[in-house]
N, C-alpha and C positions, 0 to 999 in steps of 0.2 A: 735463777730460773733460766730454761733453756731459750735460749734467744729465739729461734722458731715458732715457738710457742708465747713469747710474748705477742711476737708481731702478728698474729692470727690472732691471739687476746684484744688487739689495739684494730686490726681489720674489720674483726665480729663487732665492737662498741660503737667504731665511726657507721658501721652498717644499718646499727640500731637506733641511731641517733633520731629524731625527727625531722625531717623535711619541713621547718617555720617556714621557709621560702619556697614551698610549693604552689605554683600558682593555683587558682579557685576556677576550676571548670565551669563555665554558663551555660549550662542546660537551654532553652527556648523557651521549655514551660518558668523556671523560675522566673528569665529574664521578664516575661508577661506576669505572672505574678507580682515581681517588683513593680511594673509599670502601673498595674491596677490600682497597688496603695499607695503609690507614690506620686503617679504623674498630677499634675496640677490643672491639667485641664480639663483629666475627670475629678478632680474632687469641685470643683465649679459647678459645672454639669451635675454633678449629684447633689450640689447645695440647691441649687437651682430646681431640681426635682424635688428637695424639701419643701421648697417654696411652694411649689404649687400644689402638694399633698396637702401642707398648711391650711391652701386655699379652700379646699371644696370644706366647704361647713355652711349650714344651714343660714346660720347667722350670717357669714357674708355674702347667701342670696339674698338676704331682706326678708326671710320665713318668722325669723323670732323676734318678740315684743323687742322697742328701746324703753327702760325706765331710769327715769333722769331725776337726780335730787337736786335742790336750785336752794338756797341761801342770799335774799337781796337784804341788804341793812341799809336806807336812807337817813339820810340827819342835813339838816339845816338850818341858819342862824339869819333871819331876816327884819329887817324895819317894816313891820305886818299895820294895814290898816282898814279898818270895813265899816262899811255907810249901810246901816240897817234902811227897812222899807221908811220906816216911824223917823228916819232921818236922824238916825243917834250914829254917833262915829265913833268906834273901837280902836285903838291905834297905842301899839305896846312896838318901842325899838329891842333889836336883839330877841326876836321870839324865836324860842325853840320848837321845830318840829320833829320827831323822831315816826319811825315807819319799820317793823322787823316785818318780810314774810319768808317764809319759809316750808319747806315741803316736798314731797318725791311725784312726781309724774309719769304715765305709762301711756304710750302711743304703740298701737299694732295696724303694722298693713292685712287685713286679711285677705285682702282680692285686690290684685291688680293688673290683671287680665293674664294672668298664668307666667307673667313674667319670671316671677320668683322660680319657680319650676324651671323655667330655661336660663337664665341663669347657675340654675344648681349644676344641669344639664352638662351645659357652657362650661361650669370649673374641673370636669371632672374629665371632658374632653382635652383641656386643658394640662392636664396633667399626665393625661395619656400623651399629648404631645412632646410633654419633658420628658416622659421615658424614650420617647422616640428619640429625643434629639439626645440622651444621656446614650442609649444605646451604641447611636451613630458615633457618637465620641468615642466609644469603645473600641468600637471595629476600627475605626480609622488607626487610633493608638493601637491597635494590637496587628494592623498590617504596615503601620511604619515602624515598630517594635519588630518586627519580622523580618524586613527588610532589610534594617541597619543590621540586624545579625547577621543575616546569611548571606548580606556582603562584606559582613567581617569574615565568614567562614572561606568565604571565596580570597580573601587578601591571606588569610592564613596558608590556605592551601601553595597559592603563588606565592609565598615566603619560602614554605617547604620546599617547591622546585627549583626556586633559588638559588635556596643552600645544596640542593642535590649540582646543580651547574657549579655552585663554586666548588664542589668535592670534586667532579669530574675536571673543572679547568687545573686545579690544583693537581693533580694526574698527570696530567697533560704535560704541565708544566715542569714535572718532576723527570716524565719519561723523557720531554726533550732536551732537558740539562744532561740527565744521563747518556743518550744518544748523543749529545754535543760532547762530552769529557771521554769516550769512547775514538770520537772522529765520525761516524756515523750520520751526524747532522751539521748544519750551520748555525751560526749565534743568530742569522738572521729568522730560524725555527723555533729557537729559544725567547728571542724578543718579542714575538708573535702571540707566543702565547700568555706571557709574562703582560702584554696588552688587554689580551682576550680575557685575562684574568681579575686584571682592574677592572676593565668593563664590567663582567658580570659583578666586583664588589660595588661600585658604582650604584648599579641597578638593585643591588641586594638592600643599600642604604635608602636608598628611595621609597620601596618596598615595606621598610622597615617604620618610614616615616607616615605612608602611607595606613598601612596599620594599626604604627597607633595614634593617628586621628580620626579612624573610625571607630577604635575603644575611646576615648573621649566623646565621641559622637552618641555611640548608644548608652554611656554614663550616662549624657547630656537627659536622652530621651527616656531613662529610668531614673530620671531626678534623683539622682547620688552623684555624688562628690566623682571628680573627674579621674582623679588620681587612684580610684581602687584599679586594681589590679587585677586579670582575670585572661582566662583561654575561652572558646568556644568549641562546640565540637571538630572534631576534621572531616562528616561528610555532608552533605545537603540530599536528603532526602524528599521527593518530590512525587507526589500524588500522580498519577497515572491514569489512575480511574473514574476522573471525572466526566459527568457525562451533560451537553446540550441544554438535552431538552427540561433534565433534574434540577439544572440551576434557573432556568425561567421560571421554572413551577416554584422555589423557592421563593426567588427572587421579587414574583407577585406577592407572595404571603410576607415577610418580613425583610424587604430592604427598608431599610430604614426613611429613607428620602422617599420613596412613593407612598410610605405608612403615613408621615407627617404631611404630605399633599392630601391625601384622604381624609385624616382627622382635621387639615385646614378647613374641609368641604363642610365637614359636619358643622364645625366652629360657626362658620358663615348662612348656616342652615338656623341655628339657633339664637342667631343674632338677628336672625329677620324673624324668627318666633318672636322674641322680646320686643321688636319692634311696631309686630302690627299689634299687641299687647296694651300699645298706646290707645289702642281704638277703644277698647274698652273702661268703664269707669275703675275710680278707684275707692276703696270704701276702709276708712279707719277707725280703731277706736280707741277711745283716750279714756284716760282716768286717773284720777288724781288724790291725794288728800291735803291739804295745806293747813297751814299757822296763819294765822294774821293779828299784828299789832299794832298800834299806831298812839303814838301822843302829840298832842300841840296845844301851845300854849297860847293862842289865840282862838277863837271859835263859837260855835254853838258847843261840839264835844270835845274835851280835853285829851281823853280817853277812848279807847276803842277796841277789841278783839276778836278774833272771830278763827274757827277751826269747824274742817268737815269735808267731806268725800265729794267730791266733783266725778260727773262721766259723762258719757256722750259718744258721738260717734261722724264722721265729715267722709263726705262723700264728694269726686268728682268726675268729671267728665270732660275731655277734650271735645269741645266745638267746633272751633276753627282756629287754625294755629298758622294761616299762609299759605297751607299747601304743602307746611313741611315733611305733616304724616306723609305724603302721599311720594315727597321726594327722596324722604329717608328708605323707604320701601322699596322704591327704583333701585339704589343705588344699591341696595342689602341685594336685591334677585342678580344684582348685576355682580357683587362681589363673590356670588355661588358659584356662576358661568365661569367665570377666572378661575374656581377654584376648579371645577370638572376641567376646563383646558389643562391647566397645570398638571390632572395627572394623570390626561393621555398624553400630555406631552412628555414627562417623567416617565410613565410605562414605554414610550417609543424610544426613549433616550437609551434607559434599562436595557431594550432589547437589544436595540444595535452596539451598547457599550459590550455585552455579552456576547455578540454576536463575533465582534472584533476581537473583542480578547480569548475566547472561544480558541478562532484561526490562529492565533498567534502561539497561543499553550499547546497545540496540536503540532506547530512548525517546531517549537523549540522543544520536546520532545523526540523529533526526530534528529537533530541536534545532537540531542545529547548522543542519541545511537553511533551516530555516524562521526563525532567524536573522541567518543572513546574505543571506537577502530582504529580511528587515526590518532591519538596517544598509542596503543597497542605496536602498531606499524613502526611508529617512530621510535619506538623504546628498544623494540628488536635492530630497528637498523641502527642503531645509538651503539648497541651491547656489539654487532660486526664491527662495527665504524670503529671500535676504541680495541677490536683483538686486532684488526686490520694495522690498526695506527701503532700497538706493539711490537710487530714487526718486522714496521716503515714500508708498508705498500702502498699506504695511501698518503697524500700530501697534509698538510694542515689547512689545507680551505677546505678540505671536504668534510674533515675531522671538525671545522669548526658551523660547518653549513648542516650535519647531521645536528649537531649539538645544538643548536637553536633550533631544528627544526622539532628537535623532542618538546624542552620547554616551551615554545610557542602552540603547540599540541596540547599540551599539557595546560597551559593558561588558557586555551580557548577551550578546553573541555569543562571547566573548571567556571567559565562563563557560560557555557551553555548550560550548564546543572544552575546558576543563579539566576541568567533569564527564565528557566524554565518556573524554578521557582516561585518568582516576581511573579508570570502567567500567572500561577496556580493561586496565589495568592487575592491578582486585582480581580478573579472567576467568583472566591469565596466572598473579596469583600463586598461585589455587585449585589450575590445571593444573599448577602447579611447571612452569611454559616460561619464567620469565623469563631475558632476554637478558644472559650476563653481560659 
């Protein structure tokens, strides 16, 4: 076989080979995906929501009959003795008495001053509040899930200008060797750079360490195993279009923390329902059927049995109880007033947290602009700086003062697109809009 054509046979197979060691791109939506079924603080949170779904049932307002079956067996062995009127004395050691009853019983509250009712009320608000609070777990997980990404994205980025500095100093250092084996330079041009060079390796390992402890970080936070492996995207993408006044108008309807201050109000509203509920009587009705047996061996009767339907019905009424009703009452009107402070105090909090972060999302946006002029600026005087430096018109401190002055452009562009971020991020999680 023509050897030419082997080695293009052996190019084209290694080509076709698979990529096993490809790393796995992490999208944002996956990564929140995984966090949803994975994190552990929302499967809590949603156990916890079962819980109180559980709850609301009729039967654990006290609405439905209890009926109770009961089984008592007595027996005892006694030295039994008895003095009739007529003065005759009975008297047997060791008598046995036996006693079976047995039977099912039914107790109903039907009135009890509408308590039952607010109670039902009570469990249902109740579990409006465990969505509230499942939700907030949400959001919160899906803006620290956010976070840790797109300051992964941001260390990635600065990894990349990195490696772009260690290509240029690696340049650098080649043209001044060459310029020095020429005569053209000094070894002391050569050593300079051959420093400058370590430096940037130095920095690039840092970098490097830096990285991947915030992929351990966000494994940590998608509760998976620390060691998978993985890229994220390369740009951070940032909303722009958020507006003021839209996120207040949200932010009343469904932030979570002033939802659950709201439903606290109601809670406390129907907790003084149930309470003056005392004031009124209460009225039950029982019913029953029973067994009844009995033997003993001393007596007028030996024997005994008896079976048949019992009912009726018990009625009460609080009198006086100390003053409690009237204290319990205080203290219920007084835990509603707590509950309305709490959430103008939450709505004023809301506002001014929005208000600030608002300003802040507006500043680092402009950031970013003004940024990424100045990466621009620096790039072009970077691409003079190194035709200059091929040359030798210019020194190596200016060659090396351009060359940081790019990267450092470039890493602060690079944070102003992640603060911006961040902004855009604590704006949604205030309005409870984030994306799940």
């Amino acid at each position: 076989m023509n050897t030419k054509i082997l080695i293009r046979s052996l190019i084209l197979f290694l080509f076709c080979i698979p990529q096993t060691n490809a790393q796995e791109v992490l999208t944002i939506e996956n990564a929140l995906k995984i966090a949803l079924e994975n994190n552990f603080e929302i499967k809590l949170a949603s156990n916890n929501l079962d819980i109180d779904k559980t709850n609301v049932a009729t039967g654990n307002a006290g609405m439905l009959p209890k009926l109770t079956a009961t089984l008592v067996d007595a027996n005892s062995i006694q030295n039994s003795s008895q003095t009739r009127q007529d003065g005759t004395v009975n008297a047997l050691d060791n008598a046995k008495n036996n006693s079976l009853n047995y039977g099912v019983g039914l107790d109903w509250t039907v009135f009890d001053g509408f308590k039952m009712f607010a109670k039902l009320d009570q469990l249902k608000e109740l579990q409006k509040l465990g969505e509230a609070q499942l939700k907030r777990t949400i959001i919160l997980k899906i803006s620290a899930v956010n976070a840790v990404y797109f300051d992964l994205v941001q260390q990635q980025q600065q990894l990349a200008a990195l490696d772009t500095t260690i290509v240029i100093s690696t340049q650098r250092l080649t043209l001044a060797q060459n310029r020095f084996n020429i005569g053209k330079a000094s070894k002391l041009e050569v050593l300079n750079a051959q420093v400058d060079l370590n430096t940037d390796k130095v920095a690039l390992l840092r970098q490097k360490e830096s990285y991947a402890n915030r992929k351990i970080a966000l494994n940590q936070i998608l509760a998976r195993d620390s060691k998978i492996d993985f890229k994220v995207v390369d740009e951070v993408t940032v909303d722009d279009k958020l507006i003021l006044a839209e996120l207040m108008a949200l932010a009343e309807k469904q932030n979570p923390q002033l939802e659950s201050e709201i439903i606290n109000k109601r809670v406390s509203e129907l907790q003084l329902k149930q309470i003056k509920g005392e004031r009124y009587p209460t009225l039950n009705l029982t019913s029953g059927y029973n067994f009844f047996e009995s033997q003993s061996s001393l007596g007028f009767t030996s024997e005994s049995s008896a079976r048949g339907l019992s009912y009726g019905f018990r009625a009460s009424l609080n009198v006086f109880d100390g003053f409690a009703q009237n204290r319990n009452e205080k203290i219920a009107k007084i835990q509603i007033e707590n509950a309305e402070i709490a959430i103008e105090q939450q709505s004023l909090l809301l506002n001014s947290e929005l208000t600030m972060a608002f300003q802040t999302y507006l500043t680092n946006l402009e950031l970013i602009q003004l940024e990424e002029t100045n990466e621009a600026i620096a790039k072009q005087n970077l691409n003079i700086t190194v035709d200059k430096f091929r040359i030798g018109t210019i020194t190596t401190l200016e060659f090396r003062a351009a060359q940081l002055n790019y990267i450092n452009a470039k890493v602060r562009y690079s944070n102003a697109q992640f603060q911006a971020k961040l902004s855009e991020i604590a704006l949604k999680e205030l309005a409870g809009n984030m994306s799940f």
